[in-house]
N, C-alpha and C positions, 0 to 999 in steps of 0.2 A: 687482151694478150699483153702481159709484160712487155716492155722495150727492150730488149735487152743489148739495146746501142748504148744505153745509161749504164755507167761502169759499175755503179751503187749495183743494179740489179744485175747485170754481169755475174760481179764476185759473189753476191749471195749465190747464183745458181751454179759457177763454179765450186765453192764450199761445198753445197748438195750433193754436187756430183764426187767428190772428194770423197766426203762419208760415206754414199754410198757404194764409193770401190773400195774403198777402206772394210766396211760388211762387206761385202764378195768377196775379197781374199781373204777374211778368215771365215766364213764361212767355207770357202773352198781349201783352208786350212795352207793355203801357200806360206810357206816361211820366208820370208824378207823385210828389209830393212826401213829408213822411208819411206813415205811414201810423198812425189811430190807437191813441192806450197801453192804449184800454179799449175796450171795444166802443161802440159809441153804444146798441145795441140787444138783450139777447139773451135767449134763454130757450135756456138749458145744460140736454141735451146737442142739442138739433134745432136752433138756428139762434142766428146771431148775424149784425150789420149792422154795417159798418165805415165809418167815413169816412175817407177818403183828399185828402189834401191837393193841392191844385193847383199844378201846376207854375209856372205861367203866372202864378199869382197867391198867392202862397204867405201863410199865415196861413189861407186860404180855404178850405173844402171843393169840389173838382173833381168828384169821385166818390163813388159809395157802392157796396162790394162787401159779398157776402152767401155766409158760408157755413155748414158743417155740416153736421147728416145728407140733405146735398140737394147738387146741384151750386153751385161755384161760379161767378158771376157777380156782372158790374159794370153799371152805370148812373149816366151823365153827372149832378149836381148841378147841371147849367147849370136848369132851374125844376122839380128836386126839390130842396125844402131842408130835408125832416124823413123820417128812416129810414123812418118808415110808410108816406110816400109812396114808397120807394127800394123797399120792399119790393111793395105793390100794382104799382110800373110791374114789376119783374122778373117778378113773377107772373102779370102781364097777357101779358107777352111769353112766357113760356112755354108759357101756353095757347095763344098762336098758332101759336108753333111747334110744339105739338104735335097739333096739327089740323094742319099739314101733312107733317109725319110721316109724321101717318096714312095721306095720302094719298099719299106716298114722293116727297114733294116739299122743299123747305127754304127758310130765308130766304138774302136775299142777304149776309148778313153773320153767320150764323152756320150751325155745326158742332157737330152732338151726335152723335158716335160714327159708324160707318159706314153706307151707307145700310140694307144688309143687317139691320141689327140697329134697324131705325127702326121696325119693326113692335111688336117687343117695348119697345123704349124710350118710344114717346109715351104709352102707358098710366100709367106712371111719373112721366113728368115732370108730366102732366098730373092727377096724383096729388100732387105736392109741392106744384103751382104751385095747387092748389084748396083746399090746407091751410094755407099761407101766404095767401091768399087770407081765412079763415076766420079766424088771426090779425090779420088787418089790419082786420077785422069786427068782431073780441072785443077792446071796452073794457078790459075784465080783466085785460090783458098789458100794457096798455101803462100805465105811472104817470099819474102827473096832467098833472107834467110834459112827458111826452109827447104828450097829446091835444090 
């Protein structure tokens, strides 16, 4: 297993993670502006938070996406203005969606996988989104500056 206390191997898996939110939001066809050089957020190799620049209002933070050993996803900066909360709102949101999973039901504006496989997937998600959850809990991760 990489170190990833070694800054070398750090930044390469921060870069990875860059790219691949960089892919997710246009795949997801979001329009916005940078995307950030550094993470705002992360603990390498399970999760990092990114901020993402507004189109609309450039200099700005628009968005904040979140990825790593977890699904990618985004959430509007219109009144999240610090990664922890970027992190607690997606986590919140995944629990819901995975209570309706369960019930082989969905949100109106989101997609996770087919419905077929919604049985085995909201355990999972509901899984990530309670561990992210627990970091958003834990003092511990986050610097001073953060809190």
């Amino acid at each position: 297993m990489p170190d990833y206390d070694d800054p070398a191997i750090e930044a390469e898996w921060c870069a990875d993670q860059r790219t691949e939110v960089a892919a997710y939001l246009a795949e997801e066809e979001l329009v916005h502006g940078e995307i950030g050089e550094w993470p705002a957020w992360h603990i390498a190799p399970i999760v990092s938070v990114w901020a993402i620049e507004s189109k609309k209002s450039p200099g700005w933070v628009g968005w904040w996406a979140i990825c790593g050993d977890l699904p990618c996803d985004y959430v509007s900066a219109d009144k999240i203005k610090h990664p922890r909360d970027a992190v607690r709102a997606i986590a919140e949101g995944w629990l819901e969606q995975s209570e309706l999973m369960a019930r082989g039901e969905t949100g109106a504006d989101v997609s996770i996988g087919p419905p077929e496989a919604w049985s085995s997937l909201a355990p999972m998600l509901r899984s990530r989104a309670s561990s992210l959850l627990e970091m958003v809990n834990d003092d511990d991760v986050w610097t001073e500056d953060d809190l």
